[in-house]
DOTI-224422 format. One record per residue (C-alpha): residue number from 1; x, y negated, z negated. Coordinates in Angstrom, 2 decimals, always signed. Example, Ala and Ser with C-alpha at 12.3 -4.5 7.8 and 13.67 -1.06 7.14 Angstrom:
# residues 2
   filum      east     north        up
       1    +12.30     +4.50     -7.80
       2    +13.67     +1.06     -7.14
END
This chain:
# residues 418
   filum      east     north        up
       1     +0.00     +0.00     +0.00
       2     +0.94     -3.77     +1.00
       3     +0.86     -6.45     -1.18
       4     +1.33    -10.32     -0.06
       5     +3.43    -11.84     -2.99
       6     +3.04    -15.39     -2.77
       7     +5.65    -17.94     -4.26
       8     +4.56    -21.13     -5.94
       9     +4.56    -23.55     -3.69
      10     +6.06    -27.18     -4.79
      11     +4.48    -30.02     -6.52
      12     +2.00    -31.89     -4.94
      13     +2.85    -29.60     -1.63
      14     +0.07    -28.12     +0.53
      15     +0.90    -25.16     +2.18
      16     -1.34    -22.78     +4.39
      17     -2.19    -18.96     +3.94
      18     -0.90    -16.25     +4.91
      19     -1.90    -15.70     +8.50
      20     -3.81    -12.71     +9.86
      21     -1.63    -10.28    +12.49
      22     -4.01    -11.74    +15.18
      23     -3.28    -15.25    +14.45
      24     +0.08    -14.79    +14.94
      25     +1.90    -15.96    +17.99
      26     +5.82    -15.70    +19.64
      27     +8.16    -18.28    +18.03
      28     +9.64    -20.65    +20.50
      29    +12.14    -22.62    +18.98
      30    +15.18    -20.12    +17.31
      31    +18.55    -21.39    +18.46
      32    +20.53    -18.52    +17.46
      33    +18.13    -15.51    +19.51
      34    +16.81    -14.58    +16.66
      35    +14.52    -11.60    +17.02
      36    +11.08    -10.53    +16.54
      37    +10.33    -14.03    +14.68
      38     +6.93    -14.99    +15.32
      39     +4.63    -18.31    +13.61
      40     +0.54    -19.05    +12.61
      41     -1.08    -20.43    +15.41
      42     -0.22    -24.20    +14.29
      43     +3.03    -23.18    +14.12
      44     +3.59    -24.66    +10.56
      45     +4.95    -21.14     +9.30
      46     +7.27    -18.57    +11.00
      47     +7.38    -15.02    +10.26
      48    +10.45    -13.85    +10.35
      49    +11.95     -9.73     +9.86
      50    +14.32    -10.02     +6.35
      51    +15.84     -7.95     +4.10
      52    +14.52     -7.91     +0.22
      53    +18.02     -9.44     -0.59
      54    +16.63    -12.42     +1.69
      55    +13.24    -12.35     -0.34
      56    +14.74    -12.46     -3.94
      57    +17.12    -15.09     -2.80
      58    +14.37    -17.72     -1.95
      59    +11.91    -16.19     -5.02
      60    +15.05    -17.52     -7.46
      61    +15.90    -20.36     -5.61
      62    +12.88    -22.22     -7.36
      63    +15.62    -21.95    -10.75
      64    +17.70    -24.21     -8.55
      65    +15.69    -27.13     -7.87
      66    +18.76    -28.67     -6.61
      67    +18.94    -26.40     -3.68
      68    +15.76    -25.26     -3.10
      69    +15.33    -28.87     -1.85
      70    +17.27    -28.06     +1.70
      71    +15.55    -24.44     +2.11
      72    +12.69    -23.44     +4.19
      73     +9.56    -23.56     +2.18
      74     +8.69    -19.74     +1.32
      75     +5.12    -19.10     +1.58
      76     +5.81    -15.68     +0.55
      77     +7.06    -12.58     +1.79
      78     +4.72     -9.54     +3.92
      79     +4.97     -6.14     +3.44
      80     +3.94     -3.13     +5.82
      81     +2.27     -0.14     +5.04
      82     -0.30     +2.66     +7.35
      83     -3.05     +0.99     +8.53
      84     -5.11     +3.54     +7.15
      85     -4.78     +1.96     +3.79
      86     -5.01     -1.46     +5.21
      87     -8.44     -4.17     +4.67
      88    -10.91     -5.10     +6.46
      89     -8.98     -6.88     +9.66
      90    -11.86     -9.47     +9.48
      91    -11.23    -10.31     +6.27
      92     -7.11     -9.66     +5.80
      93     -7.17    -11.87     +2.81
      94     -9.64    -10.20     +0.33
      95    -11.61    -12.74     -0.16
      96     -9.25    -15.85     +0.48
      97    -10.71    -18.83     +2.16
      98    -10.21    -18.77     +5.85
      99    -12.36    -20.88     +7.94
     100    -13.29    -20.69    +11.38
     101    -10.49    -18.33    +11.92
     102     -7.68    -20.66    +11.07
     103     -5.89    -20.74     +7.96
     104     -6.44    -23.06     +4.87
     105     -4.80    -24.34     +1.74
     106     -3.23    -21.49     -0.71
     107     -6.23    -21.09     -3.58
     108     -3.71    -19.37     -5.95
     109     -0.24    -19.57     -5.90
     110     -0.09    -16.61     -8.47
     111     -2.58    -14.31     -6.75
     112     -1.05    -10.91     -5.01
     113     -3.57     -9.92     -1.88
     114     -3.07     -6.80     +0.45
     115     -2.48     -7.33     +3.98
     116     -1.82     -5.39     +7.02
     117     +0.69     -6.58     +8.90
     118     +2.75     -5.73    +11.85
     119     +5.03     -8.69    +14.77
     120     +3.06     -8.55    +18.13
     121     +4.59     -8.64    +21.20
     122     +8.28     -8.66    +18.92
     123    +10.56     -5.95    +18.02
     124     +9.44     -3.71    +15.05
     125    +10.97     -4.71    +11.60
     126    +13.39     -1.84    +10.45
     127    +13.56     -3.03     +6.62
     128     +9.36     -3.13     +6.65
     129     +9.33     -6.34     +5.45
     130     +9.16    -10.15     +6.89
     131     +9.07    -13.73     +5.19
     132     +6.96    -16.07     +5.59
     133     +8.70    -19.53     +5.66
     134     +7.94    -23.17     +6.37
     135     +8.52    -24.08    +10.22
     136    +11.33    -26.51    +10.27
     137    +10.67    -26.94    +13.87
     138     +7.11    -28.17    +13.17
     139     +6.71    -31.93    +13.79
     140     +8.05    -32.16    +16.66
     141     +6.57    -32.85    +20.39
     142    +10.32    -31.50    +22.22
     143    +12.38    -30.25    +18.88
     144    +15.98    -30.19    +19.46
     145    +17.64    -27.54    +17.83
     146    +21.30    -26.80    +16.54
     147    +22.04    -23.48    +14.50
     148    +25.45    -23.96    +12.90
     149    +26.65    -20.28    +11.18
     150    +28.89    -21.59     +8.25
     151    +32.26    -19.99     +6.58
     152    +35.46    -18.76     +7.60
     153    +35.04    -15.61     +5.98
     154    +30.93    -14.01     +7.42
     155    +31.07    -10.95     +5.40
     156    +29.62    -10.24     +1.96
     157    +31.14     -8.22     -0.85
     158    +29.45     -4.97     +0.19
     159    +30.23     -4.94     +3.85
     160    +31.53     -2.03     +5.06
     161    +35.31     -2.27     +6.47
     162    +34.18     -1.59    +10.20
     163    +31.79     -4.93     +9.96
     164    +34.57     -7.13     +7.77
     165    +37.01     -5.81    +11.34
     166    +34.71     -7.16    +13.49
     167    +33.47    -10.24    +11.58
     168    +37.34    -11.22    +10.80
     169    +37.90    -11.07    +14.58
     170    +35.35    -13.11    +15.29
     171    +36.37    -15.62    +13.05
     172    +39.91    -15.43    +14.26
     173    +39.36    -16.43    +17.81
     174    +36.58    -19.62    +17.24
     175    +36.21    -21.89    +15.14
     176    +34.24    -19.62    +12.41
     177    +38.38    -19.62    +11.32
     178    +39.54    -22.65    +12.00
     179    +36.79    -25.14    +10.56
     180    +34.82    -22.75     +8.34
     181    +31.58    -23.03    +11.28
     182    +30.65    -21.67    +14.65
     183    +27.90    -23.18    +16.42
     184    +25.35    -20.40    +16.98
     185    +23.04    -21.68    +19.33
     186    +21.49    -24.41    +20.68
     187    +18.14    -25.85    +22.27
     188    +17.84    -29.48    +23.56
     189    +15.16    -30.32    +25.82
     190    +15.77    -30.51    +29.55
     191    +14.37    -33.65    +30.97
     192    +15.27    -36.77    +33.36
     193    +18.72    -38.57    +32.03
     194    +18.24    -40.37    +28.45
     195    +17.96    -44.37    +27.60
     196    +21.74    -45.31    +27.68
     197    +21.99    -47.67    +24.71
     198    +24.75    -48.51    +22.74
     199    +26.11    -48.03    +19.41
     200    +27.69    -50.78    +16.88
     201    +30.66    -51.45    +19.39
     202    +28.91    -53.14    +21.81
     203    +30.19    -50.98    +24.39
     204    +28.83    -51.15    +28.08
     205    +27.20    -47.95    +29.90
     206    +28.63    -48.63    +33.12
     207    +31.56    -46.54    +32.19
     208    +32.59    -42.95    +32.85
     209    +31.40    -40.23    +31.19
     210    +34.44    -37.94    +29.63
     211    +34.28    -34.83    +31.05
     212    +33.72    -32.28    +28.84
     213    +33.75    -28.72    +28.54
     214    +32.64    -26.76    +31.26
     215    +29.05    -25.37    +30.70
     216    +29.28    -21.36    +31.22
     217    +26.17    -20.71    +33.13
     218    +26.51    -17.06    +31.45
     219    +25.93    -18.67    +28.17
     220    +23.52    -21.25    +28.93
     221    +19.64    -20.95    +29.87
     222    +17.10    -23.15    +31.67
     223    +13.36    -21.92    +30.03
     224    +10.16    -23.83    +29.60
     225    +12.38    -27.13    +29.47
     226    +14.60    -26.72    +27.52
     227    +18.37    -25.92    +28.01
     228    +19.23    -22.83    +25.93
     229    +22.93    -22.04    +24.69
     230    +23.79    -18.60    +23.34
     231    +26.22    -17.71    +20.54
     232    +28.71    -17.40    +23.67
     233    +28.43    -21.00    +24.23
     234    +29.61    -21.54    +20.72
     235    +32.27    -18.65    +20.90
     236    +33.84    -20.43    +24.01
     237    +34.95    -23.88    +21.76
     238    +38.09    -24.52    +19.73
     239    +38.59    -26.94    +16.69
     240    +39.54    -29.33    +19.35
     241    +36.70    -29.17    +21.66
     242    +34.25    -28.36    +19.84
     243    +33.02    -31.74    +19.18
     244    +31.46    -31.82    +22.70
     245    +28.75    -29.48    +21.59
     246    +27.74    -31.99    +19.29
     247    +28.08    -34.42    +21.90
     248    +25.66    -32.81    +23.84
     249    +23.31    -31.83    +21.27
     250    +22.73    -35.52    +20.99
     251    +22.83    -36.52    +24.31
     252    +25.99    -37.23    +25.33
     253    +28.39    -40.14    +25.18
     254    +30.13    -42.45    +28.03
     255    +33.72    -42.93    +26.70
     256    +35.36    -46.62    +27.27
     257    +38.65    -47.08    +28.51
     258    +39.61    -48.76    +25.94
     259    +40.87    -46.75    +22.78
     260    +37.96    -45.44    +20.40
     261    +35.00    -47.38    +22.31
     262    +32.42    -45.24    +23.37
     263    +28.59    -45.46    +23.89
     264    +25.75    -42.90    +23.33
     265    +23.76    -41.53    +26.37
     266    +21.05    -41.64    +23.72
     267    +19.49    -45.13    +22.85
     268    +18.62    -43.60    +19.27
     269    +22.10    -41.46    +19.08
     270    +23.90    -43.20    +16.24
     271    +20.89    -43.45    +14.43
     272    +19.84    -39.49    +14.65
     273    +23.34    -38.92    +13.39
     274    +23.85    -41.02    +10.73
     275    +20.54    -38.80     +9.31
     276    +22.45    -35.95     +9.99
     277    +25.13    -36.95     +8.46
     278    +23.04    -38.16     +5.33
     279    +21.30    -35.08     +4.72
     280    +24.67    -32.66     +5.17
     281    +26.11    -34.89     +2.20
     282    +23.25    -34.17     +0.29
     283    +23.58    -30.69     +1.34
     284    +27.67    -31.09     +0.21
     285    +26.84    -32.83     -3.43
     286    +24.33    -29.61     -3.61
     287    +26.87    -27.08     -2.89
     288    +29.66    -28.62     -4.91
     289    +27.20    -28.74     -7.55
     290    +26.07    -25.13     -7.66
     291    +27.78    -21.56     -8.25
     292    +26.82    -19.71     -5.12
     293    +27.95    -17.97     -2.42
     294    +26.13    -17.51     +0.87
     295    +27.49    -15.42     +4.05
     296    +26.45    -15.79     +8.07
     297    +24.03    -18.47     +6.37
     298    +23.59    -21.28     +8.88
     299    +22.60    -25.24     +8.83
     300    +19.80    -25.67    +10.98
     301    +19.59    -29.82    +12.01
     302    +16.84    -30.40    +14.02
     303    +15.52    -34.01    +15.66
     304    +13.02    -35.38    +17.86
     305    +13.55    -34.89    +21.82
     306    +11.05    -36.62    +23.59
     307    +12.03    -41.17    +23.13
     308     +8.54    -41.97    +23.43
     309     +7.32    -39.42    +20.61
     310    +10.22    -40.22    +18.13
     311     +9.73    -44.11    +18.53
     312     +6.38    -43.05    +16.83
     313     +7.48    -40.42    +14.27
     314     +9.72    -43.79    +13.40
     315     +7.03    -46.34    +12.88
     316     +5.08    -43.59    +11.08
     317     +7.91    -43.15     +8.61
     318     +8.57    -47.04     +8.04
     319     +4.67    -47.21     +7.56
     320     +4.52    -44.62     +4.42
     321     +7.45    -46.04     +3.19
     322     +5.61    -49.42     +2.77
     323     +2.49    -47.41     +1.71
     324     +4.88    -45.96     -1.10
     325     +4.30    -46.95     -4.64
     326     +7.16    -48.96     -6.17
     327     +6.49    -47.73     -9.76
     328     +9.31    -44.96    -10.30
     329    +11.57    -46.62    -12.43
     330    +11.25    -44.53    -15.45
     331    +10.98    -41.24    -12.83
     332     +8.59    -38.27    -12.40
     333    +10.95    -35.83    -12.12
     334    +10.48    -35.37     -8.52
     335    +13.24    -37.86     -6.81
     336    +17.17    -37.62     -8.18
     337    +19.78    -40.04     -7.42
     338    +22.92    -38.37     -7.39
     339    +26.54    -39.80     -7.46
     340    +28.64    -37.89     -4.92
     341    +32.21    -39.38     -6.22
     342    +34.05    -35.97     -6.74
     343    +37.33    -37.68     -5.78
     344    +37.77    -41.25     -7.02
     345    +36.50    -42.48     -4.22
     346    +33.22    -44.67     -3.12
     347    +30.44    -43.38     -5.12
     348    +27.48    -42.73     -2.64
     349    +24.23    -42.23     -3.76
     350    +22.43    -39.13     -2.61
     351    +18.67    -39.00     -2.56
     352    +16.83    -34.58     -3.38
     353    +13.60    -34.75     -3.15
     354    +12.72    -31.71     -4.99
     355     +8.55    -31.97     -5.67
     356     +6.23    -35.16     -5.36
     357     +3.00    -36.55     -5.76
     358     +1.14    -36.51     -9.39
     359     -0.63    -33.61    -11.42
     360     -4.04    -34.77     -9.50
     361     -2.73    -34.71     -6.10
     362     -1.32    -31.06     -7.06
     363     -5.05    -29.91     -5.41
     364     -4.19    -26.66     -3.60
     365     -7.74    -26.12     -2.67
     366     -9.51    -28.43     -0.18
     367    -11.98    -26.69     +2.24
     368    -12.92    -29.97     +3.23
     369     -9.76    -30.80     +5.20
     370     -9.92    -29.39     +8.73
     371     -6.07    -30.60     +9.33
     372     -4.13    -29.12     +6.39
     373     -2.02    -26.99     +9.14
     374     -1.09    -30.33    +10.60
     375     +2.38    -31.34    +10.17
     376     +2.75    -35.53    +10.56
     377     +5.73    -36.47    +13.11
     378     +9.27    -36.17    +12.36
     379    +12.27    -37.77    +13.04
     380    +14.91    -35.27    +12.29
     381    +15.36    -31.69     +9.67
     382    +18.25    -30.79     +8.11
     383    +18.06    -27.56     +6.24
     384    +20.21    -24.24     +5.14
     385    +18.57    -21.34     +6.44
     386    +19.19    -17.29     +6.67
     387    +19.70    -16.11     +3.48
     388    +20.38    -12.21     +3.82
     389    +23.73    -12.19     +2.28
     390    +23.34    -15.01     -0.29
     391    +23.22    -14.67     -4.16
     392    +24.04    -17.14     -7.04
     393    +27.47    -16.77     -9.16
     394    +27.19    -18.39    -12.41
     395    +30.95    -18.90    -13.41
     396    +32.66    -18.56    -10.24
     397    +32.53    -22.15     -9.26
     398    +30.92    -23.87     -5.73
     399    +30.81    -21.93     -2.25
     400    +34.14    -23.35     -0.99
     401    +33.41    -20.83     +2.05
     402    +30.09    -22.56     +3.40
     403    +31.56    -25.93     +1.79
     404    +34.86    -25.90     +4.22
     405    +32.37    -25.60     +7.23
     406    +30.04    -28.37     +5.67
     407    +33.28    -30.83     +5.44
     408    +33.89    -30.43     +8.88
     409    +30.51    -30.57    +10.60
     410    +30.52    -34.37     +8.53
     411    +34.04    -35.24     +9.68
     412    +33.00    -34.41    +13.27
     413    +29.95    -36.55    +12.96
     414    +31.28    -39.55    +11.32
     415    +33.92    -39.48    +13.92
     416    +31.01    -39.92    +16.73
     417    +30.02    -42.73    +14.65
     418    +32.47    -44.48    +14.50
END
């Protein structure tokens, strides 16, 4: 017998059921080729195939408040089991509030319902078991994706030598050993040539574009518009070329004669990666912070790639900022400021949003609201995903592994930048 085991979602957070096998749909938007991942017909939640490693790692990630902040939201985790024992299909809930077909607002964080479940149209889960996770990719009209694997070393404790061989290999021949990351994969959306604009150098666009490395057409993929790079795209950089995957994940840059002047393709270029950049500090303060270790876990960054529909996701964030009360000097517990000086240096202030809203906009139940699945616009994501191989170690200090990879990813950036 299958049971659903739901986390508790946080504070203030709405989050939709579980959804029934024949709501669910193929996902469109993994990077990296994962497979068998599917998502609810909104697309709010994915569904991906995990180990129960992966399921007790985000279950005791809600003791790290910290770092829960830049996962996935679980929803919970779905268990398989003969359909002879399975409910009703018209009713896979038992009793949970579903209306017309589509799914609603969690009624109980704490309740455990049986479900029959099985991935349609996707490869059949060997462990049995699949999590059901926030869509980081929701949000977005043309989501462009980059899956960045992090560490030099990709192999956890209990690996057996003949995958540590291959793994160390690996590692030895990109930049997995090199810079402590390997990008993974990559989407971007395949359209006409971006706004040129320009960044704080003033710069002019009627330069040359730098070459730079030679696209593989082996490794990359024209589908549905959007451009599609495989883990051999990543495999093909070293620590000295690698930054033109970034360059191309946002859009490219025209390079100035003169010494250190360039301009991004992009109009909204610098912008998108100064978030970046701001989130993988916070992610950085977090991991410095906390006594972890995570292998072949990735950072997933994620922004807007149609202009027109982030201009709007834009004004719609400046708008609920204004909306936002001022009242939080004496704190609700849900926003931390944290000091990021580790070295002497600059302090920088780094804002984890980990919960929000008050007790009485905690309402999980609201059958009233047709457009709970709805997920407003968004400018970018930033979030750690993939969390097979990923535990906490109280008194072994910070993940220097997934830190080293971190470190460089934000050197590479700020470089762009500047």
């Amino acid at each position: 017998m299958a049971t659903n085991i739901v986390s508790t979602p946080p504070p203030g957070k709405k989050v939709a059921l579980m959804p029934a096998e024949s709501e669910l749909v193929a996902f469109d938007h993994s990077a990296a080729g994962h497979q068998g991942i599917s998502s609810n017909a909104s697309g709010s939640l994915i569904i991906k195939p995990c180990t129960q490693a992966e399921i007790d790692f985000y279950e005791s990630a809600e003791a790290h408040p910290l770092f829960q902040a830049h996962m996935p939201t679980f929803i919970g985790s779905l268990l398989q089991h003969d359909e002879q024992d399975a409910p009703d299909s018209t009713d896979p809930l038992s009793g949970a509030a579903v209306v017309n077909g589509t799914t609603t607002t969690m009624p109980s964080p704490t309740l455990t319902k049986r479900m029959s479940w099985k991935p349609s149209g996707g490869k059949k889960l060997s462990t049995g078991l699949a999590i059901v996770l926030e869509n980081v990719a929701a949000g977005f009209k043309h989501p462009n994706v980059l899956d960045v694997k992090l560490g030099a070393r990709l192999w956890a404790d209990d690996a057996p030598r003949s995958k540590r061989q291959k793994l160390d290999e690996v590692a030895k021949r990109t930049t997995t050993g090199s810079l402590g990351f390997r990008v993974a994969g990559m989407k971007i959306r395949h359209a006409e040539e971006p706004t040129t604009g320009t960044t704080e150098t003033n710069t002019t666009s009627a330069t040359t574009p730098r070459q730079v490395v030679e696209e593989d057409p082996a490794h990359v993929e024209v589908k549905n518009g959007y451009k599609c790079y495989t883990k051999f795209y990543g495999q093909s950089f070293d620590q000295h070329t690698v930054v033109d995957a970034f360059t191309t994940y946002l859009g490219g840059v025209h390079h100035d004669p003169r010494p250190g002047r360039k301009t991004f393709r992009r109009r909204r270029g610098p912008e998108i990666a100064r978030r970046l950049i701001r989130e993988l500090e916070s992610i950085q303060y977090v991991l410095e912070n906390e006594e972890s270790r995570m292998y072949s876990a990735s950072v997933l960054m994620v922004y807007e790639g149609d202009e027109d529909a982030m201009e709007v996701a834009i004004q719609e964030e400046q708008k609920a900022e204004q909306e936002m009360p001022i009242e939080r000097e004496d704190g609700d517990g849900n926003d931390l400021e944290l000091d990021m000086d580790s070295s002497g240096n600059n302090t920088k202030a780094v804002e984890v949003v980990v919960g929000g809203g008050d007790d009485d906009d905690n309402d999980m139940i609201d059958d009233d609201d047709d457009d709970d699945d709805e997920v407003p616009p968004k400018v970018h994501e930033v979030r750690l995903i993939d969390f097979a191989h990923a535990s906490w170690t109280p008194g072994q200090g910070p993940d220097d592994n997934a830190l080293m990879g971190v470190k460089n990813i934000l050197r590479i950036l700020r470089d762009l930048t500047e």
